[in-house]
ZAMARGU-4260 file (C-alpha; in steps of 0.2 Angstrom, whole numbers, plus 5000, padded with zeros to 4 digits):
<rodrens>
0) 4990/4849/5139 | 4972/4845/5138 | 4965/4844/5119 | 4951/4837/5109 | 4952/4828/5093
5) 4947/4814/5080 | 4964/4804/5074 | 4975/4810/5064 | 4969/4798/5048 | 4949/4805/5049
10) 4945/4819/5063 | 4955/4833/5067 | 4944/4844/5064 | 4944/4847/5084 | 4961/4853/5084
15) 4960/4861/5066 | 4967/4850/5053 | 4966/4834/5042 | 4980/4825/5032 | 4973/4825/5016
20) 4960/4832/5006 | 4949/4830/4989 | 4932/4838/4982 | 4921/4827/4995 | 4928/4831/5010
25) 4932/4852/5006 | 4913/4855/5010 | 4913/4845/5025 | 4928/4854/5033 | 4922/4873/5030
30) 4907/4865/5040 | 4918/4858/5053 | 4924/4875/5054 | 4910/4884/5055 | 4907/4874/5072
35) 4924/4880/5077 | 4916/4897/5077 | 4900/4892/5086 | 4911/4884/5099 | 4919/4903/5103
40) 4902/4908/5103 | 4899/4898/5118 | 4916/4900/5127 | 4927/4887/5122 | 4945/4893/5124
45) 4963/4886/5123 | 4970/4872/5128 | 4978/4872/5150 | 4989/4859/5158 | 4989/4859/5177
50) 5007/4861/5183 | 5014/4856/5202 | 5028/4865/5206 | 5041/4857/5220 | 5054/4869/5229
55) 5067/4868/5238 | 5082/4880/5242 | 5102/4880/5248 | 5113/4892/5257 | 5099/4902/5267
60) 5102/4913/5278 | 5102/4909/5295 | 5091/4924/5304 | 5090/4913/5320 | 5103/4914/5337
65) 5102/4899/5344 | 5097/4886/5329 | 5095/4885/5312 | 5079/4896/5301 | 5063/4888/5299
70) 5056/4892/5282 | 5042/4892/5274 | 5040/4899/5255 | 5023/4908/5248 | 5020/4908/5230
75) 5011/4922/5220 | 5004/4924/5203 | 5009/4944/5200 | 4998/4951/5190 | 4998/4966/5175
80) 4994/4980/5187 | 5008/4973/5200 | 4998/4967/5211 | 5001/4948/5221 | 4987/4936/5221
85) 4994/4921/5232 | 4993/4904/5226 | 4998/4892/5242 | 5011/4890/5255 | 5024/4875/5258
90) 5024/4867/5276 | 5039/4874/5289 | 5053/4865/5288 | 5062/4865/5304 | 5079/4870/5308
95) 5086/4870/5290 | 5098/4881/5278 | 5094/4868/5264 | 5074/4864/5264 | 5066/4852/5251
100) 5048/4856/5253 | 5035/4842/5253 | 5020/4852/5248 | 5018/4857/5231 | 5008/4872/5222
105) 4997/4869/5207 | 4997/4883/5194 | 4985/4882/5178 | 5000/4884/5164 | 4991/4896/5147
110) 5000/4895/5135 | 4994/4911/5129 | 4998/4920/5144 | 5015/4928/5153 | 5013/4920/5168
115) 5024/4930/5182 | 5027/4920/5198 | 5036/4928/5214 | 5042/4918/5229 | 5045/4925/5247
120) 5054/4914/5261 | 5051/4918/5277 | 5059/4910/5293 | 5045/4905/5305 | 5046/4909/5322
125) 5044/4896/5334 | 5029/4903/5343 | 5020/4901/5327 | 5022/4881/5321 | 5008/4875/5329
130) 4997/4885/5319 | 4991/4881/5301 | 5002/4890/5288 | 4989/4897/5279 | 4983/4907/5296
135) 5001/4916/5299 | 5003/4935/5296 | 5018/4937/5286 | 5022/4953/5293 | 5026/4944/5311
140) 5040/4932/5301 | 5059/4936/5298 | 5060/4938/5277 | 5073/4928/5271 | 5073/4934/5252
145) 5063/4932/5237 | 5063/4926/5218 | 5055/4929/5202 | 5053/4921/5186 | 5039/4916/5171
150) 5029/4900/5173 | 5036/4897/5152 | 5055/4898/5160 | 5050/4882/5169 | 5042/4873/5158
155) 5052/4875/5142 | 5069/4869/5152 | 5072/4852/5145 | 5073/4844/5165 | 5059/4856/5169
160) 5072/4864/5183 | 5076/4882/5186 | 5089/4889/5198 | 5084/4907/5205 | 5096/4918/5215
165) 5087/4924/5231 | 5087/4943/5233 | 5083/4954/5250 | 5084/4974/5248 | 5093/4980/5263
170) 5094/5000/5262 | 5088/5010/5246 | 5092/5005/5226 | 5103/4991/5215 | 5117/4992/5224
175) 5107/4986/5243 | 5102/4971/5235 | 5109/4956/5240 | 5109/4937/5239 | 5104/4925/5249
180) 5105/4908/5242 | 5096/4899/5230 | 5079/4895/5227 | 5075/4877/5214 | 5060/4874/5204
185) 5054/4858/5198 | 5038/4857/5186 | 5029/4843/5183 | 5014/4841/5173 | 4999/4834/5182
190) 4996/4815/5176 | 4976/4819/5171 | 4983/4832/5158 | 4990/4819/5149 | 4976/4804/5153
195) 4964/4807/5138 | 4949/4795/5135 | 4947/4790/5117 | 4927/4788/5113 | 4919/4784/5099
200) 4901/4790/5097 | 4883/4785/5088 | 4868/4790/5086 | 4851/4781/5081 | 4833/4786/5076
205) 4837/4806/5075 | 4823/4818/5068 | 4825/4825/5053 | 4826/4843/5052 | 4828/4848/5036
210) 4815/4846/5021 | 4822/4839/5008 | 4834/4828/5016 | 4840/4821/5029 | 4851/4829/5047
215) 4868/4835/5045 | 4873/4829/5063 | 4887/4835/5075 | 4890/4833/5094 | 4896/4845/5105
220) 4903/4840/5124 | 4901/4852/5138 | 4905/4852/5156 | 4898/4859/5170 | 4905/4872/5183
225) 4902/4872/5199 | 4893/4889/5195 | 4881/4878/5184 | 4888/4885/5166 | 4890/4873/5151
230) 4908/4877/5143 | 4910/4866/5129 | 4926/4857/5128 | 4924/4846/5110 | 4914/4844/5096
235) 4914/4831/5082 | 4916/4831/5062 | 4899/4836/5054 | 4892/4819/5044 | 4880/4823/5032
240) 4863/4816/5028 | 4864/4804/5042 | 4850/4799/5055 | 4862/4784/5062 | 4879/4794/5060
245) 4896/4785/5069 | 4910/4800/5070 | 4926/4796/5070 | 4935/4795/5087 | 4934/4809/5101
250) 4948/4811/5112 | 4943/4820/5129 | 4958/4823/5143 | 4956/4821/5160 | 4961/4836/5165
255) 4949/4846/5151 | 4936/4836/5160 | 4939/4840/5176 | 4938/4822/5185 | 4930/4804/5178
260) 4912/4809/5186 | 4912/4826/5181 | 4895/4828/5174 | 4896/4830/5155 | 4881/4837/5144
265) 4883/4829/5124 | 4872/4839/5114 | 4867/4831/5096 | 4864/4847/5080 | 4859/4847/5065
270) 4871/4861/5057 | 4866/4874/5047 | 4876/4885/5037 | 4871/4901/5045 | 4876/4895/5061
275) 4858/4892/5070 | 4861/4876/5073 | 4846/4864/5076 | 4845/4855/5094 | 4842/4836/5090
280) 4844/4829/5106 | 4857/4830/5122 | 4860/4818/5135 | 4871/4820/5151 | 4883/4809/5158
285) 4900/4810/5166 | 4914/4801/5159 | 4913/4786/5170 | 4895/4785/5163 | 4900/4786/5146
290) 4912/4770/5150 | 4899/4759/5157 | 4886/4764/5143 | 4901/4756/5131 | 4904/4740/5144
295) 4885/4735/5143 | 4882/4738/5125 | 4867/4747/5129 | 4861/4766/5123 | 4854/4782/5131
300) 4838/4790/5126 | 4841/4807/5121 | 4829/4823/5127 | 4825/4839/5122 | 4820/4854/5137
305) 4805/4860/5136 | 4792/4873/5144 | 4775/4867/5152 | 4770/4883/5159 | 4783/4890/5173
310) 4790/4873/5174 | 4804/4867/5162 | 4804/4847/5159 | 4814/4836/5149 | 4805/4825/5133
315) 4811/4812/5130 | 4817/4806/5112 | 4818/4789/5103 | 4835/4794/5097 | 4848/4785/5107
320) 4868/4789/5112 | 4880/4775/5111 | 4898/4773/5112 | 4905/4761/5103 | 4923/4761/5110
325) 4928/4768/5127 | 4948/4768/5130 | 4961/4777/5142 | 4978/4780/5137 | 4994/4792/5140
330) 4996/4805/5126 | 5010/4817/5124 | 5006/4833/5126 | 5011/4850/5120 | 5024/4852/5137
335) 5029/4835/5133 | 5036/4839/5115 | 5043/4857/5124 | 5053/4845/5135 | 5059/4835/5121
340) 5067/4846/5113 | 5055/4857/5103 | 5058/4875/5102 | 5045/4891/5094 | 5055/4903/5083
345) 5047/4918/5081 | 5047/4930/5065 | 5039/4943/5061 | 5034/4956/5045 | 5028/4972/5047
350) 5015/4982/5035 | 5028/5001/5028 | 5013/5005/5015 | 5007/5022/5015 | 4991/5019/5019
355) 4998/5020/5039 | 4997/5039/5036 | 5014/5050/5039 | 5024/5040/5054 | 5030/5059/5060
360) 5008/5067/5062 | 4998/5057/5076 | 4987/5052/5065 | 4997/5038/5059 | 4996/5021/5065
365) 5013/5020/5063 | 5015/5037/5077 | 5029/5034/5089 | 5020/5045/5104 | 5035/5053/5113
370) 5024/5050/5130 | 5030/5033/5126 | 5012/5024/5125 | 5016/5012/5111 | 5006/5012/5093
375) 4997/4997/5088 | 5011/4989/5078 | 5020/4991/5094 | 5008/4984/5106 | 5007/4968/5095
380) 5026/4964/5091 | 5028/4967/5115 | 5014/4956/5119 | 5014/4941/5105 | 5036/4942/5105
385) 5032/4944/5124 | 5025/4925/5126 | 5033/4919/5111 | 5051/4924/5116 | 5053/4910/5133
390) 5052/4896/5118 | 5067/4901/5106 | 5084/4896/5114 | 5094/4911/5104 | 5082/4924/5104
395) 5086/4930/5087 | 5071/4933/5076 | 5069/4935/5058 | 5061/4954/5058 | 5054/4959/5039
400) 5046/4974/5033 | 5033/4975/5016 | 5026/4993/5006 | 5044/4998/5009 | 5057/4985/5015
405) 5065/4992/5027 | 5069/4977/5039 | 5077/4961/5033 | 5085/4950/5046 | 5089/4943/5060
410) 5088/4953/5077 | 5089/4950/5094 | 5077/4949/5106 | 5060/4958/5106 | 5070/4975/5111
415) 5080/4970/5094 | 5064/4971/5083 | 5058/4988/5091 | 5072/4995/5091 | 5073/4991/5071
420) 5056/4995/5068 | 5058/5013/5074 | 5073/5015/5065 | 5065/5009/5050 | 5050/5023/5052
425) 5063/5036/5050 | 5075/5030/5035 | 5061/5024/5021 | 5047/5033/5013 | 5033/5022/5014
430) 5026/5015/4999 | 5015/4999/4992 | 5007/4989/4989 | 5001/4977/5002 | 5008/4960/4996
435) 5008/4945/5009 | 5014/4931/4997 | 5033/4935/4997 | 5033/4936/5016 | 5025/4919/5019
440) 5035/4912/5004 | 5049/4916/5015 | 5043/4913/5031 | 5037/4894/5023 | 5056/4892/5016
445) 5066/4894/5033 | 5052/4881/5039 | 5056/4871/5027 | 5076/4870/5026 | 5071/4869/5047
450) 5062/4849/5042 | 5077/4845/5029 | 5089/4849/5044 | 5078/4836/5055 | 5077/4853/5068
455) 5066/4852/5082 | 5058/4868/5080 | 5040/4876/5075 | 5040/4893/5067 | 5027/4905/5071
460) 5027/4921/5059 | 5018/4938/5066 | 5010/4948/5053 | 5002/4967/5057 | 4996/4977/5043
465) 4982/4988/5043 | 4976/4985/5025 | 4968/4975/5010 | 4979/4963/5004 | 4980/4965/4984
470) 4989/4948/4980 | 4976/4937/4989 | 4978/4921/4978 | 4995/4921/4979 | 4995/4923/4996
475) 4983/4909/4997 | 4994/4897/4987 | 5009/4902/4999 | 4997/4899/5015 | 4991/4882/5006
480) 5009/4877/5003 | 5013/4882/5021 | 5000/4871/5029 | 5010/4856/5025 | 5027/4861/5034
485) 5031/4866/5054 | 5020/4885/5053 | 5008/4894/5060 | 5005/4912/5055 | 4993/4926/5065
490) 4989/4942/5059 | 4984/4960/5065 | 4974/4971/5059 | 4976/4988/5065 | 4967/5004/5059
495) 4949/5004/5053 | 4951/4996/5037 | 4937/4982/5032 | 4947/4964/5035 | 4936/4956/5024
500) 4951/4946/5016 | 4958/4942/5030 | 4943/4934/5037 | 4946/4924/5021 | 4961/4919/5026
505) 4956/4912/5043 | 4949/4896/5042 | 4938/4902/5055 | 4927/4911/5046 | 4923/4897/5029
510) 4931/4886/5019 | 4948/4878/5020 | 4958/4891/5008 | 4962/4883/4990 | 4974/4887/4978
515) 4976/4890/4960 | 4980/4873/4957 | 4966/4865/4965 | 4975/4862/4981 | 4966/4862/4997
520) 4976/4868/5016 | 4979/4851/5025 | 4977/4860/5041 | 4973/4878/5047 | 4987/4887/5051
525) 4983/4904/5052 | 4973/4917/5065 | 4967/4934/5063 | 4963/4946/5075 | 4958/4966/5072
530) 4965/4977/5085 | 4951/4986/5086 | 4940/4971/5093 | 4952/4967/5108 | 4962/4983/5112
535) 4947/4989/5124 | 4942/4971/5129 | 4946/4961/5145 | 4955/4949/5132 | 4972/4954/5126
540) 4980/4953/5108 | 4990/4940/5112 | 4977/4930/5121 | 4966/4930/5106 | 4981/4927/5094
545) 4988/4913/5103 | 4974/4902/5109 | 4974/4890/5096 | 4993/4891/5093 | 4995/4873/5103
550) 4982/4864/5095 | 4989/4867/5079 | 5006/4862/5084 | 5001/4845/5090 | 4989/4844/5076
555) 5005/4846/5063 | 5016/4833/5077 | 5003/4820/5079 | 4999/4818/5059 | 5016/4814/5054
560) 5020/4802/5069 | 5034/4812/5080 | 5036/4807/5095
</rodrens>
């Protein structure tokens, strides 16, 4: 899975997180996320593997009288409304029950997303193999059956296999449905996800912006689309009061990229704590550029764009670009460690306070509408359990309830935490006040027996509340003393309420959080999102919630060495 990062010892800034800490680095890292804010601004999402699915099948049924079927499979990506958007077709395989397809589809695998694949076989009629598959009406081929299945169940199997019974309705409901062989699918990661190019960048000569000292330099990479936009994929650590700064390594996949001579624009700022960030210079250059700048030693002048009338030209700058290392290498990605063993267990804690209003009057956020349209609190636990769920073998998740208790255990499966969260509504009179600490205290202490028991999991705990928090400190020790252990936590908000504390709590939006003792996070673990700022978008809850949820796993992996 593509990502973008400084090593673990001095830079991780790109992924969210550094080892240590101590009082000279604290300011440094609120700037470095302050960038990662700028960098949403400007469209930077999660990370995306490319993923090629093989296929083959055994046992079809034979529609043909005097040889064996000919079939063919389409793939498609089903979408929220039900739709099909096809993704490719396989080549015909000729007179076979038991076809091992050559061509392969490539899907784009988001982590963020439930990605629902179908697959239709069809026998092709001999008429039709002389003409290319991608020109054949479906409806003039013999349907051999069909399967369905999430991109995730792929991925997550450890030998990235999964077996599907094929299915053809014949007459009218479940009891018409019949099997007709099996259909096998093999995922493979796409060998550019996992190529990275590890970079080293300098500048020299750059302006000074500010008036009574020198620039506060970062860099931000971009690549272009075909459309012409600049999507920025990386940015380095903010060095301060430097005009000949040297970051610390950049690591850039291929697949992020998009190919070695993708063009690449490397923009040069001078930051500023209000987030208008001061354009020292840019320079564009694809990655096989980049490599030869390094192999010759030599430097590239930097420009600024500028307007000479209706015409838009480029000055150029005495400030140069160098990289002073250039290396390819294999890195393991965020599939890789799923492969290996690595399994996300979902928890979850749910806000009982009063503040949610009367859970029996619609006016509560907690108001289980007998239409059946779910409630907030509902809509969250279905979309973030519904990604979350492919990645825990058992299925049983931890389910808690604060304000009044209600919940407090295991359940299973998403259904099990619905279920319980709607009985809870109805046996408990909902009280206060909003405390986080003892729930992440928890959360942090089944994390932590997890490393003690050398387990292979990461523990992702869902929090939806719709209030202020009153212990915030000691919710910030608990979220300090979690950043050291296998945890991330996202948090809800639902209802009107001002999330200003919550904002705090997202390393997002300022400083690393400290605690009592002095203590500063060792990496961000946590990501808010209000309801009300996603319900009505394009972009889902869970989208939002779970985008940086693989960088922060391999950001906790690659600092202590696993793998």
């Amino acid at each position: 899975m593509g990502n973008c990062c400084s090593d673990v010892a001095g830079g991780q800034s790109g992924v969210g997180g550094t080892t240590s800490y101590n009082n000279a680095t604290s300011a440094a890292n609120a700037s470095n996320e302050a960038i990662d804010a700028f960098l949403k601004s400007r469209g930077y999402n999660g990370l995306f593997s490319q993923i090629e699915l093989s296929l083959s099948a055994a046992n079809l049924r034979d529609r043909d009288v005097l040889s064996k079927s000919d079939p063919m499979v389409v793939i498609y990506l089903k979408e929220r409304d039900g739709t099909l958007q096809e993704l490719g077709r396989t080549e015909v395989v000729l007179n076979s029950l038991s076809p091992k397809w050559i061509r392969k589809c490539t899907v784009t695998y988001q982590f963020e997303m439930v990605q629902n694949l179908v697959f239709h076989i069809f026998d092709v009629d001999t008429s039709f193999h002389n003409i290319d598959t991608k020109a054949l009406k479906l409806e003039e081929q013999q349907f051999l059956g069909e399967a369905s299945c999430t991109l995730s169940e792929i991925v997550t199997k450890s030998n990235r296999t999964l077996t599907l019974d094929l299915a053809r309705e014949e007459g009218s409901g479940p009891a018409h449905v019949r099997k007709f062989g099996q259909l096998m699918i093999y995922a493979e990661e796409s060998v550019a996800s996992k190529t990275t190019a590890e970079l080293t960048f300098r500048c020299s000569d750059l302006e000074s912006k500010d008036l009574f000292s020198k620039s506060d330099p970062f860099l931000v990479i971009s690549k272009i689309t075909e459309s012409g936009i600049s999507v920025p994929i990386c940015k380095t650590e903010v060095l301060k009061n430097d005009h000949n700064p040297t970051w610390k390594q950049t690591f850039l996949s291929i697949q992020q990229v998009g190919s070695k001579d993708s063009p690449l624009t490397i923009e040069c700022f001078n930051f500023n704590s209000n987030g208008k960030h001061d354009l020292l210079g840019k320079a564009q250059k694809s990655l096989a550029g980049l490599e030869k700048l390094h192999s010759v030693g030599s430097g590239e002048n930097l420009f600024i764009p500028v307007s000479v009338g209706q015409n838009h030209q480029n000055k150029a700058l005495k400030s140069q670009l160098f990289v002073d290392k250039y290396t390819e290498n294999i890195k393991h990605t965020f599939l890789d460690y799923l492969a290996g063993g690595y399994e996300l267990n979902f928890m979850s804690a749910i806000d009982f306070t009063a503040s949610n209003g009367n859970p029996r009057l619609p006016d509560s956020l907690h108001y289980i509408d007998p239409s059946g349209r779910p409630n907030a609190y509902q809509k969250a636990i279905m979309e973030v359990g519904g990604v979350l769920q492919f990645y825990d073998s058992d299925k049983k998740f931890p389910a808690w309830g604060f304000g009044a208790r209600p919940i407090d255990g295991p359940v299973e499966g998403i259904n099990g935490i619905m279920m319980a969260y709607a009985n809870a509504l109805f046996n408990v009179s909902l009280a206060g006040p909003t405390l986080f600490g003892h729930v992440v205290t928890t959360a942090a202490q089944i994390a932590s027996g997890s490393v003690a028991r050398n387990e292979r999991k990461y523990f992702i705990l869902l929090i939806i509340t719709d209030g202020v928090i009153t212990d915030l400190q000691e919710t910030k020790d608990a979220f300090v003393m979690a950043s050291d252990l296998p945890l991330s936590i996202l948090i809800v908000g639902v209802g009107g309420a001002d999330f200003k504390e919550m904002e705090i709590l997202d390393a997002d939006k300022g400083e690393r959080l400290e605690s009592t003792t002095g203590r500063v996070a060792s990496r961000d673990i946590v990501q808010f999102v209000p309801f009300r700022d996603v319900q009505s978008g394009e972009i889902s809850v869970v989208q939002s919630l779970l985008a940086e949820l693989p960088s922060q796993f391999l950001t906790y992996m690659r600092a202590r060495g696993f793998f």
